[in-house]
FILUM-672735 format. One line per field, with one value per residue: y, z, x of N, C-alpha, C, CB in turn; residue in one letter. Coordinates in nm, 3 decimals, always signed. Glycine has a CB too. Layout:
! residues N
n.y: (Y  ...)
n.z: (Z  ...)
n.x: (X  ...)
ca.y: (Y  ...)
ca.z: (Z  ...)
ca.x: (X  ...)
c.y: (Y  ...)
c.z: (Z  ...)
c.x: (X  ...)
cb.y: (Y  ...)
cb.z: (Z  ...)
cb.x: (X  ...)
resn: (a  ...)
END
This chain:
! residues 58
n.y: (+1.217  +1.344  +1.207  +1.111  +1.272  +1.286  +1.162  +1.022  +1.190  +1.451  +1.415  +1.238  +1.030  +1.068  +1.033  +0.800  +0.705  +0.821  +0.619  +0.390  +0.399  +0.548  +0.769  +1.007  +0.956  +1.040  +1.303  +1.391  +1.295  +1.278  +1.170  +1.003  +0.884  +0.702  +0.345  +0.025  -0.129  -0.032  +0.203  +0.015  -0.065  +0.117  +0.238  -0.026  -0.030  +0.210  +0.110  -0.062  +0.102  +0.254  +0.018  -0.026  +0.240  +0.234  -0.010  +0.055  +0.276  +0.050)
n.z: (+4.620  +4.327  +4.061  +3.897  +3.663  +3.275  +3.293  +3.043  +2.764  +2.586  +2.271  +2.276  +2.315  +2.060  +1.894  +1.883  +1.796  +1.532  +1.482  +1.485  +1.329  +1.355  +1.411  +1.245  +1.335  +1.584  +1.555  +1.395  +1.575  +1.820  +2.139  +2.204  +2.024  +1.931  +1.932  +2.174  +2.155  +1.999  +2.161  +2.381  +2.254  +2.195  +2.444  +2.527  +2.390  +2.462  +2.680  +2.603  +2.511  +2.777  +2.899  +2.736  +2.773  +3.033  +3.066  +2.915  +3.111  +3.320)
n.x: (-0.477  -0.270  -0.226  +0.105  +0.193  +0.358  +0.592  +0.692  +0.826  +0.655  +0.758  +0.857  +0.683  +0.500  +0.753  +0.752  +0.515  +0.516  +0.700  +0.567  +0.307  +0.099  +0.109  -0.057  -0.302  -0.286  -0.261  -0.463  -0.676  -0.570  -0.475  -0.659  -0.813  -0.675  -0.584  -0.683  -0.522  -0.287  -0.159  -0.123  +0.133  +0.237  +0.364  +0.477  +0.701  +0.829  +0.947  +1.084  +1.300  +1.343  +1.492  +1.704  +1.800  +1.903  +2.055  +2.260  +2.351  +2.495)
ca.y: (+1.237  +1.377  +1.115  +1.180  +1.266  +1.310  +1.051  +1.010  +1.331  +1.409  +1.427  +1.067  +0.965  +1.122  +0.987  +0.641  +0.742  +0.805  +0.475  +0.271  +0.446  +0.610  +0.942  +1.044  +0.947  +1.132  +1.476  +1.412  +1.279  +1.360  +1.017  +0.932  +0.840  +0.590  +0.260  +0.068  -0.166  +0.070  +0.240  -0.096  -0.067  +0.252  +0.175  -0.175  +0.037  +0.331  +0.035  -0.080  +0.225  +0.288  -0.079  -0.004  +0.318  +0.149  -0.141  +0.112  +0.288  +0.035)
ca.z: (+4.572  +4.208  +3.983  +3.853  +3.458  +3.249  +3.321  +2.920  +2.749  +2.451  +2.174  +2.308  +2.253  +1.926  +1.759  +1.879  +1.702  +1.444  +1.442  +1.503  +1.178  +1.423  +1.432  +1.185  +1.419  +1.678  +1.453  +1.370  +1.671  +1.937  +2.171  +2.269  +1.895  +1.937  +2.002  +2.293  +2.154  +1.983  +2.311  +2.427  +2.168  +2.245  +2.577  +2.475  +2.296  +2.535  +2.776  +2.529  +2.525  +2.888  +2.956  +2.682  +2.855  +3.212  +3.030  +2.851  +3.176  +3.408)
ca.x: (-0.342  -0.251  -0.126  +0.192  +0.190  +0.422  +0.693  +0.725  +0.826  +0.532  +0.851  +0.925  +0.544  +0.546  +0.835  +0.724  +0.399  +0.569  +0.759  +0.499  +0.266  +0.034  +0.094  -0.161  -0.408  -0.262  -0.246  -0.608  -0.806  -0.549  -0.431  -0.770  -0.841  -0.548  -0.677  -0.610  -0.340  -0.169  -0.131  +0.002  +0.227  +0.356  +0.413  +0.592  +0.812  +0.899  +0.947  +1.212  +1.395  +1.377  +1.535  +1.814  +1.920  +1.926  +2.157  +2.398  +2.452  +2.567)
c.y: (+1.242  +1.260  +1.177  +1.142  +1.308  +1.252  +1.028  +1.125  +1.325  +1.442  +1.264  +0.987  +0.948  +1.080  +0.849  +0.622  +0.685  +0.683  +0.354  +0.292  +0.498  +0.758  +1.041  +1.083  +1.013  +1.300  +1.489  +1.419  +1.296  +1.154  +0.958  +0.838  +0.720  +0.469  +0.137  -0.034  -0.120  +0.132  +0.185  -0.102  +0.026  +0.225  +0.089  -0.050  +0.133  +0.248  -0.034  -0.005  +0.249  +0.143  -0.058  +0.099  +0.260  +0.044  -0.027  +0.207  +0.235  -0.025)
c.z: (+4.419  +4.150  +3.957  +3.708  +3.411  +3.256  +3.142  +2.839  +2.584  +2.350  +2.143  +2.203  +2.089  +1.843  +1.765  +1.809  +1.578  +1.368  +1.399  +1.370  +1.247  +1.455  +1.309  +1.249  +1.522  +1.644  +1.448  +1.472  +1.834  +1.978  +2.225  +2.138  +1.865  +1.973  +2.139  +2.264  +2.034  +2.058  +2.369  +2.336  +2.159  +2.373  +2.627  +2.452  +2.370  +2.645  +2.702  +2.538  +2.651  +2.914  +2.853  +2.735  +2.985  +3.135  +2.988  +2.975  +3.283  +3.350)
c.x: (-0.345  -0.202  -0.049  +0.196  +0.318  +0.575  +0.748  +0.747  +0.710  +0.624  +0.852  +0.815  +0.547  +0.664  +0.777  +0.627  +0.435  +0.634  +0.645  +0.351  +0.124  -0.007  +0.019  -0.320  -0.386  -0.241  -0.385  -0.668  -0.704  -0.505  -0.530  -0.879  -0.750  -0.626  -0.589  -0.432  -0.265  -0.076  -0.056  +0.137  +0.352  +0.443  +0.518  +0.748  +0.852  +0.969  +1.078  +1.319  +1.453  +1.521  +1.679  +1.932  +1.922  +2.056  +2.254  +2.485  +2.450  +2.676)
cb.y: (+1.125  +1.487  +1.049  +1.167  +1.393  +1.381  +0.886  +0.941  +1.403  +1.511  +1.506  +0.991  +1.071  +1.244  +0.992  +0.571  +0.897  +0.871  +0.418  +0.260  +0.303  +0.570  +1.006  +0.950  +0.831  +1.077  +1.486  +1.326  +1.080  +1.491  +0.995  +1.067  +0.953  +0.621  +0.168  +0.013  -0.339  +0.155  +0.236  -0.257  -0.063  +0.405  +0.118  -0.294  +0.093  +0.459  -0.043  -0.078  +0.347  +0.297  -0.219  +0.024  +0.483  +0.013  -0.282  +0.224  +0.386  -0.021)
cb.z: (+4.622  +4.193  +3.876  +3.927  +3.362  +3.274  +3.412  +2.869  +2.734  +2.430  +2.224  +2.524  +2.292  +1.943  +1.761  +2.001  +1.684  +1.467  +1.578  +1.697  +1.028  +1.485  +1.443  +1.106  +1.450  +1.738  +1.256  +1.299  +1.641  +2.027  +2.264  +2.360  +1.795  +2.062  +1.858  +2.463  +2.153  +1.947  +2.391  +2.418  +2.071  +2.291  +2.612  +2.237  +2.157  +2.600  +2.813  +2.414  +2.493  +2.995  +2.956  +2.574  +2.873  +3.306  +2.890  +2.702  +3.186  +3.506)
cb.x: (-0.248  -0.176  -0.153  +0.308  +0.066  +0.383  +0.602  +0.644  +1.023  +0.363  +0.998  +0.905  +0.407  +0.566  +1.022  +0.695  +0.371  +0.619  +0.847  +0.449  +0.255  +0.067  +0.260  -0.161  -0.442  -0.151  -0.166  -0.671  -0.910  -0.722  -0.315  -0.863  -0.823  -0.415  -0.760  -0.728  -0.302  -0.203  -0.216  -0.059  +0.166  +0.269  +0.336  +0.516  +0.773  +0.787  +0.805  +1.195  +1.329  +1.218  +1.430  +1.774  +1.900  +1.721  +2.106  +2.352  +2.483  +2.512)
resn: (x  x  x  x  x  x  x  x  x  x  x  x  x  x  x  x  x  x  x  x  x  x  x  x  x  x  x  x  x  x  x  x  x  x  x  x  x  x  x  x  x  x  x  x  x  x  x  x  x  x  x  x  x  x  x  x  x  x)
END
């Protein structure tokens, strides 16, 4: 069975990049140049977002 990808849109990734002072490294070496808790970091943080829109709409 395929995993399913793409659940995060790569704009999303990318600004969080961005936020998080990463996205240099992701221009240069791509997200495998990322290390891994950065990654966690991203993650944290999209995981933030998600749980904010779930709270704003109920």
């Amino acid at each position: 069975m395929a995993r399913n990808r793409g659940l995060m849109s790569e704009q999303l990734k990318y600004e969080i990049a961005r936020e998080l002072g990463v996205d240099h490294i992701v221009a240069t070496e791509g997200w495998g140049g990322v290390s891994s808790r950065d990654c966690g970091r991203v993650v944290a943080k999209a995981i933030e977002i998600a749980e904010k829109s779930l709270a704003r709409q109920m």
